[in-house]
KEPA-39697 format. One record per residue: x, y, z of N, C-alpha, C in turn. Coordinates in steps of 0.001 Angstrom, whole numbers, padded with zeros to 6 digits, always signed. Atoms other than C-alpha are relative to their C-alpha. Example, Ala and Ser with C-alpha at 12.3 -4.5 7.8 and 13.67 -1.06 7.14 Angstrom:
BEGIN
+000890-001190+000000+012300-004500+007800+000900+001200+000000
-000820-001190-000060+013670-001060+007140-000770+001090+000730
REM end
This chain:
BEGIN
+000820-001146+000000+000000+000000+000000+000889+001242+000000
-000755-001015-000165+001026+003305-000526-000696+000799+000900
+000992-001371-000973+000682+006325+001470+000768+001498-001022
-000173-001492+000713+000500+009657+000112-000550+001294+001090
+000453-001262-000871+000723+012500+001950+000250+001838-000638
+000322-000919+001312-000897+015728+000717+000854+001133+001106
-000397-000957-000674+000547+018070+003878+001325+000254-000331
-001482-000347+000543+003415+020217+003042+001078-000273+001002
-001374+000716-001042+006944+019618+004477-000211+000823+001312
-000237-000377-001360+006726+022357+006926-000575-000190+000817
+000598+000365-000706+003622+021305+008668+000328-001412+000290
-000553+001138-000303+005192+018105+008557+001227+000179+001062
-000773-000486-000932+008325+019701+009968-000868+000550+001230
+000516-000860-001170+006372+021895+012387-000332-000798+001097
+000933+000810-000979+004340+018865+013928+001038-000759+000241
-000799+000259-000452+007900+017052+013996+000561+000508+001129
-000609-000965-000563+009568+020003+015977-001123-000100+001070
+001336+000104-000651+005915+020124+017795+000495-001639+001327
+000381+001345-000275+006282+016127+018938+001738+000275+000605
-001417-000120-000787+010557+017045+019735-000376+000417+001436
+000644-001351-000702+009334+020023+021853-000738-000642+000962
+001038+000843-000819+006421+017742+023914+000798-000891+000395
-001274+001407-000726+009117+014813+024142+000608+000928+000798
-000418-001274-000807+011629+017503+025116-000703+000137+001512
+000658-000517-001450+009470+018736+028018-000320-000918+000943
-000029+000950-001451+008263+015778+029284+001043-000702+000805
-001401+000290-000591+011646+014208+029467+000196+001268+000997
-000885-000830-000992+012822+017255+031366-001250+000098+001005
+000880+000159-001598+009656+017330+034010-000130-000980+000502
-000103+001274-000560+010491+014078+034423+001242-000126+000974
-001096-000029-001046+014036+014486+035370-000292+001356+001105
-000108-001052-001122+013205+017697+037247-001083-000434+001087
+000869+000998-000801+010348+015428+039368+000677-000796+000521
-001445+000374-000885+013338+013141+039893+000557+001333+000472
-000946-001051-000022+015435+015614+040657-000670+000406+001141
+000872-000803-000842+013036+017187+042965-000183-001191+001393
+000093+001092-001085+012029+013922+045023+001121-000176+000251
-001435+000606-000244+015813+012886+045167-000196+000930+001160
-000609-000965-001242+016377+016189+047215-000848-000342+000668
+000729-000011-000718+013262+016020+048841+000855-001264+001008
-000029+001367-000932+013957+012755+050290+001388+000001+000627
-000888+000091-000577+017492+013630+050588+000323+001554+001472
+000399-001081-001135+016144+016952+052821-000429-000712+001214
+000713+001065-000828+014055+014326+054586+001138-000539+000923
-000650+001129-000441+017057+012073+055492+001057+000875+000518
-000930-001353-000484+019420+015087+056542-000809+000464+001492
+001065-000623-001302+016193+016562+058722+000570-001560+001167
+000046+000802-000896+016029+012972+060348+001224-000425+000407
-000981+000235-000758+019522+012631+060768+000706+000838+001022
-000419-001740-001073+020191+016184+062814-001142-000519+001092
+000516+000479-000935+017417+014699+064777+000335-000994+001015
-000470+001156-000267+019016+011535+065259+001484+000587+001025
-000929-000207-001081+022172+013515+066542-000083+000647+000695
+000547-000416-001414+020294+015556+068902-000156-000771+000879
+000579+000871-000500+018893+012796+070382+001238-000783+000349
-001492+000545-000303+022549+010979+070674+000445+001062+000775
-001060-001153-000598+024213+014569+071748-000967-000076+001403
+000934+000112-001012+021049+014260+074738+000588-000952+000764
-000477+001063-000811+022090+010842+075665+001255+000198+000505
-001409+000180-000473+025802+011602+075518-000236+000938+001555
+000113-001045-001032+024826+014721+078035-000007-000967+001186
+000668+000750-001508+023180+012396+080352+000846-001077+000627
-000794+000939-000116+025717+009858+080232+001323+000508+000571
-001020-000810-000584+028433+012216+080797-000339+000390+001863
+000879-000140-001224+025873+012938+084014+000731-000890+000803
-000252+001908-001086+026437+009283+085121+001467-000085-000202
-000701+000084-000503+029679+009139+084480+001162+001055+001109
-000166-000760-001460+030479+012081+086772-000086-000730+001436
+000132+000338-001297+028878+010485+089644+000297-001553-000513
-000749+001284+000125+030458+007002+088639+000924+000453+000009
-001722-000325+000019+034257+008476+088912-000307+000805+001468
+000764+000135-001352+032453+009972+092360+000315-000981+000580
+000217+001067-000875+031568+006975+093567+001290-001077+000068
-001361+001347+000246+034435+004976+092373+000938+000905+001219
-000417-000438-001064+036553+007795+094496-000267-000386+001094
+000323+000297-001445+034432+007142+097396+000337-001340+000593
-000149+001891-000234+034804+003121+097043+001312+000223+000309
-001660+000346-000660+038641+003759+096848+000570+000427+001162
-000492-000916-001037+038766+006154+099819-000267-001215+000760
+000230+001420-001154+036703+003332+101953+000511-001337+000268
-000984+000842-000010+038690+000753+100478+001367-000081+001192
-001299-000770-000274+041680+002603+101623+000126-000085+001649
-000073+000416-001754+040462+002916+105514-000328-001392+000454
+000111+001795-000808+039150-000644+105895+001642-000423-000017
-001276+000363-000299+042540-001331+104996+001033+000063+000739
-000970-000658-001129+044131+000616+107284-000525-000616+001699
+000535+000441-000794+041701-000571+109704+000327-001656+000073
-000637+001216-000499+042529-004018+109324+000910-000515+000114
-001285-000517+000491+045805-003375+108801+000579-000187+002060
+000379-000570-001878+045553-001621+112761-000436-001732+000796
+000851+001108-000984+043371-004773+114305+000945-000867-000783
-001485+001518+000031+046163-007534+112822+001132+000221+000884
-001411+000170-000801+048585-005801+114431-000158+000303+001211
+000040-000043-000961+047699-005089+117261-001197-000680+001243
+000735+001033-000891+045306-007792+118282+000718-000787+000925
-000851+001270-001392+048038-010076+119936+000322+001052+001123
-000610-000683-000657+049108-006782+121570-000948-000059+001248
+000643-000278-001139+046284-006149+123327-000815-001660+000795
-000072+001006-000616+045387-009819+124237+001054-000197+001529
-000665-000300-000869+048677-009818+125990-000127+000989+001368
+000337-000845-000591+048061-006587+127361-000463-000354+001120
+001329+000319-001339+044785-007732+129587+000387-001138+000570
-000624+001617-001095+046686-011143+130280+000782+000606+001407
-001421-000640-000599+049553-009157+131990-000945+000908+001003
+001088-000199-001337+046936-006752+133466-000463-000359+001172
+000982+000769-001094+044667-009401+134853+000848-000504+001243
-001045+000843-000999+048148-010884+136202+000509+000962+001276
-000240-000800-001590+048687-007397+138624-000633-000021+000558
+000906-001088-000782+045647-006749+139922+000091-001347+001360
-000501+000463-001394+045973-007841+143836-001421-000270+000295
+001292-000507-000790+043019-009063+145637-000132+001105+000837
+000195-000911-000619+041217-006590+146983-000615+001587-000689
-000203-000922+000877+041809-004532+143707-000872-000182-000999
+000939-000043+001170+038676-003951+140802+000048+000708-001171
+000214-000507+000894+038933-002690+137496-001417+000251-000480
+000689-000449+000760+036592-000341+136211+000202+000146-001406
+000061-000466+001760+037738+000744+132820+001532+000316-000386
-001179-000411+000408+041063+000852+131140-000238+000570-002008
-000084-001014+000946+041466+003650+128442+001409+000434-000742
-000584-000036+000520+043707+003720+125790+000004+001735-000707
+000189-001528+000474+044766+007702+125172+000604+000106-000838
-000728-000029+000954+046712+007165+122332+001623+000473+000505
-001698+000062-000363+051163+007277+122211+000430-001043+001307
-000451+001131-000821+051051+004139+124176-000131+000221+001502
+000168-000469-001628+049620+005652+127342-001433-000623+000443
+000683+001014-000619+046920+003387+129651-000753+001681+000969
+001080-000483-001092+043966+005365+131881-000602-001072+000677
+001040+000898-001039+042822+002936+134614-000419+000190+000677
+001021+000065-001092+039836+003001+136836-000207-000671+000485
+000845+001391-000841+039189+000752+139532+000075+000724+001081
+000505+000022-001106+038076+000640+142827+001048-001020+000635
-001060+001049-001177+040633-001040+146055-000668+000196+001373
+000117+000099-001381+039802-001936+149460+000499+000783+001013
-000843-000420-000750+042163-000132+150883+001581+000927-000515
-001442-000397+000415+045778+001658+150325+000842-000838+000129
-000701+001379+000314+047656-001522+150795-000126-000319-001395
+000874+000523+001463+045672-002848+147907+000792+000966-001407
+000054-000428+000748+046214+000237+145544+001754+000161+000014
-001239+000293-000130+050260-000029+146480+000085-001152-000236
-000224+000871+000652+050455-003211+145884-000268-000272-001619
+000617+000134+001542+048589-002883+142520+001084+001420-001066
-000920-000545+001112+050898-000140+141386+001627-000699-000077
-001700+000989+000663+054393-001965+142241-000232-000840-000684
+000103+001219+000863+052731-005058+140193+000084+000370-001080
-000380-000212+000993+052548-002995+137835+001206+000605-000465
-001554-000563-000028+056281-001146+138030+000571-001470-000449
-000855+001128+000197+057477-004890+138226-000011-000364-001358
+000669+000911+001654+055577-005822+134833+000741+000514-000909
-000677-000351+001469+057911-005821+131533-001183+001134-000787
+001092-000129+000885+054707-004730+129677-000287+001667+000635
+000590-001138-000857+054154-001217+132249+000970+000663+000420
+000171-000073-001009+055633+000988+133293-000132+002451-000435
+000193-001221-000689+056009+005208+134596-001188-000120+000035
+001389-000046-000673+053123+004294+136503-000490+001180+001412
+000187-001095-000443+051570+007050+137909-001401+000162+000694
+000975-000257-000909+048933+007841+140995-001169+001204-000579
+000670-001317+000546+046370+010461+139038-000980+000502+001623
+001210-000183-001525+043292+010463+141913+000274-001372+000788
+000374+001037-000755+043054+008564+144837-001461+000792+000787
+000752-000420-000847+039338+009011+146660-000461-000541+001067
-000087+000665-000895+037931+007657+149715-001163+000140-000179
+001264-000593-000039+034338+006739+149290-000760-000967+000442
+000747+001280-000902+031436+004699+150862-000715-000890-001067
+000572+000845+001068+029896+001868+148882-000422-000842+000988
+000803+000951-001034+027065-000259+151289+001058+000319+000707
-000706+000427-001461+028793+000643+153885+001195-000259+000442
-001879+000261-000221+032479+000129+153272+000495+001353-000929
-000959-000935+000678+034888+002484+152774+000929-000405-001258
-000864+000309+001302+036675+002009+149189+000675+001172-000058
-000870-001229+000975+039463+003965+146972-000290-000177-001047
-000539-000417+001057+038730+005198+144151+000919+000302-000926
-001214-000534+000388+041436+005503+142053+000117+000231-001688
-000271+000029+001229+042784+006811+138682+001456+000086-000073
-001244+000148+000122+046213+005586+137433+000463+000162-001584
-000489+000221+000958+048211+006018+134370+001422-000503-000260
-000911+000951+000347+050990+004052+132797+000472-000186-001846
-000158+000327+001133+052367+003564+129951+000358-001624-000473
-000525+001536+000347+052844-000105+127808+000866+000286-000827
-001260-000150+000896+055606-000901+125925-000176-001469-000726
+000426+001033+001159+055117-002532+122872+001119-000650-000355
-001442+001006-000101+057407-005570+121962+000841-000262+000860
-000915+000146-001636+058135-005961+125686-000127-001216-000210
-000180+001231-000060+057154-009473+125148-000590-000835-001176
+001019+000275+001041+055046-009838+122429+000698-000566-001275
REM end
């Protein structure tokens, strides 16, 4: 079959150029529609990632929070560490001491003679309180202790004279010093 066409070239051209022109355009509102969503979506994914490192830079804040008072606390653990140690450190060594100590004690006191309270004043110096029958009693109880390796510039602080049911007692306060590695 033939075809015959009666339209002249330029309306032939024209509606060519016409049909470029329409291609043309749509191609390009096509890429500029891409083009357009790309950013969009890549505006989108920018927005949600500045969100994303707010939301991290928040946590780090808070975390930085905690570890403040975790380098705190860890201080505090090592300080307490530090005195138990010292503390048990103290009570090893000087548990046999004072065992001894009250052995050697128990070994002056004279009948007659009562301990109230012995007080440790620190630099190796002794406060004792007791109660004696008599001044015999509280002489005898200080030469026992002059004699003792473990004692001594033993020293008369108070003597009182007081009634208890009915008997006259002494009061007394003595000090002394111990001497460490006297036997120990």
């Amino acid at each position: 079959m033939t075809r015959i066409n009666l339209l002249s070239k330029e309306v032939i051209t024209k509606r060519r150029v016409k049909k470029g022109v329409l291609l043309g355009a749509l191609l390009a509102g096509m890429v500029i529609f891409f083009a357009v969503t790309f950013y969009s979506a890549k505006v989108a994914q920018r927005e949600n990632l500045k969100r994303e490192i707010a939301a991290a830079d928040e946590e780090i804040a808070k975390y930085k929070a905690l570890e403040v008072q975790l380098e705190e606390v860890k201080k505090e653990k090592a300080d307490i560490e530090r005195r138990l140690g010292v503390i048990k450190q103290l009570i090893e060594k000087d548990r046999q001491l004072w065992a001894h100590l009250l052995d050697e004690m128990s070994r002056c006191i004279p009948g007659g003679v009562w301990l109230e309270s012995i007080d440790d004043t620190g630099g190796d110096e002794l406060q004792i309180s007791a109660v004696a029958l008599d001044n015999f009693a509280v002489a005898q109880y200080m030469v026992s202790l002059m004699q003792n390796i473990f004692f001594g510039e033993v020293e008369l602080k108070d003597l009182e004279k007081v009634v208890i049911t009915n008997y006259d007692v002494r009061n007394i306060q003595l000090s002394c010093r111990y001497r460490r590695g006297a036997g120990v």
